[in-house]
C-alpha positions in Angstrom: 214.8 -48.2 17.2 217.2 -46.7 20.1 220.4 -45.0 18.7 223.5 -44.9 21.4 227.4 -45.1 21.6 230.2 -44.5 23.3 232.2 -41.0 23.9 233.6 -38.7 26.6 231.2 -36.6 28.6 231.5 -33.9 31.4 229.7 -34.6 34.5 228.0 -31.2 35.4 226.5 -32.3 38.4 225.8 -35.2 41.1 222.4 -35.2 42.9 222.6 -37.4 46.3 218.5 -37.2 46.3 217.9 -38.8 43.2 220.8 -41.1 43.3 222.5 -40.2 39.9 224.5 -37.4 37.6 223.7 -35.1 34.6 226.4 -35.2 32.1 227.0 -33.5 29.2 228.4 -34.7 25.4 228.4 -33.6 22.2 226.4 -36.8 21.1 224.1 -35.8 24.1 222.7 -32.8 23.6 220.4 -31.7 25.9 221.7 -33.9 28.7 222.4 -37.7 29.9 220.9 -39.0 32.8 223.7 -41.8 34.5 222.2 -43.4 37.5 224.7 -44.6 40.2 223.9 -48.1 39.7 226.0 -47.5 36.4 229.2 -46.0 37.0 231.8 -48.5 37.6 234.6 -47.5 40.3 237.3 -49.1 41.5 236.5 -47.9 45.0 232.7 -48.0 45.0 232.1 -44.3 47.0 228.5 -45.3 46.4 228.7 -44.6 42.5 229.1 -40.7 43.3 230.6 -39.0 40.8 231.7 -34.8 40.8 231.2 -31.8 39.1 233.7 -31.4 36.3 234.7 -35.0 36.2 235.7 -36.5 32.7 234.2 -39.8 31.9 233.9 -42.0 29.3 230.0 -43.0 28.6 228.2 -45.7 26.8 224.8 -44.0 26.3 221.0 -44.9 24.5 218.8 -41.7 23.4 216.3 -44.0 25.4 215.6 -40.8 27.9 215.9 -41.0 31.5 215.9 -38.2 34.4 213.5 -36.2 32.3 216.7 -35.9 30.0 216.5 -37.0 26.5 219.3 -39.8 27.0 220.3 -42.3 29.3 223.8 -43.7 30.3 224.0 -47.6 30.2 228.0 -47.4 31.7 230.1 -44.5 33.1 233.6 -45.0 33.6 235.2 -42.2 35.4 238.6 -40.9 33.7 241.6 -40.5 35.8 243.8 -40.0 33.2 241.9 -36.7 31.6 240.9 -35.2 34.8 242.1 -31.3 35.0 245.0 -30.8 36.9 246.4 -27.6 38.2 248.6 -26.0 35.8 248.0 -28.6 33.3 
């Protein structure tokens, strides 16, 4: 039986060929594999996401990507995102 949930993750990178992002949790180890067609935006941008951005993530360890889990819904963060001198 799948296991999953919801928590914050770390994007660590985008890749335009395959269409999706790697991001990283600590209930993901090894890696989650969040396809475009996933990420909800409120201005679409084509579901890209960035390097270092801080989402929250409903994942499955149903693997994905060659990862060992999958995203089912990213929600990109606004209000956690780095700022400078924050």
């Amino acid at each position: 039986m799948a296991r999953g949930g919801t928590t914050l993750g770390t994007v660590v990178r985008w890749d335009d060929a395959r269409g999706g992002a790697v991001i990283e949790a600590a209930e993901t180890p090894g890696g989650c594999w969040a396809d475009a067609s996933v990420v909800v935006h409120s201005t679409s941008a084509g579901g890209a996401l960035r390097a270092g951005q801080v989402v929250e993530l409903d994942w499955t360890d149903v693997g994905a990507g060659g990862l060992p889990f999958s995203a089912l819904r990213v929600v990109p963060r606004g209000d956690l995102q780095a700022t400078v001198g924050g």
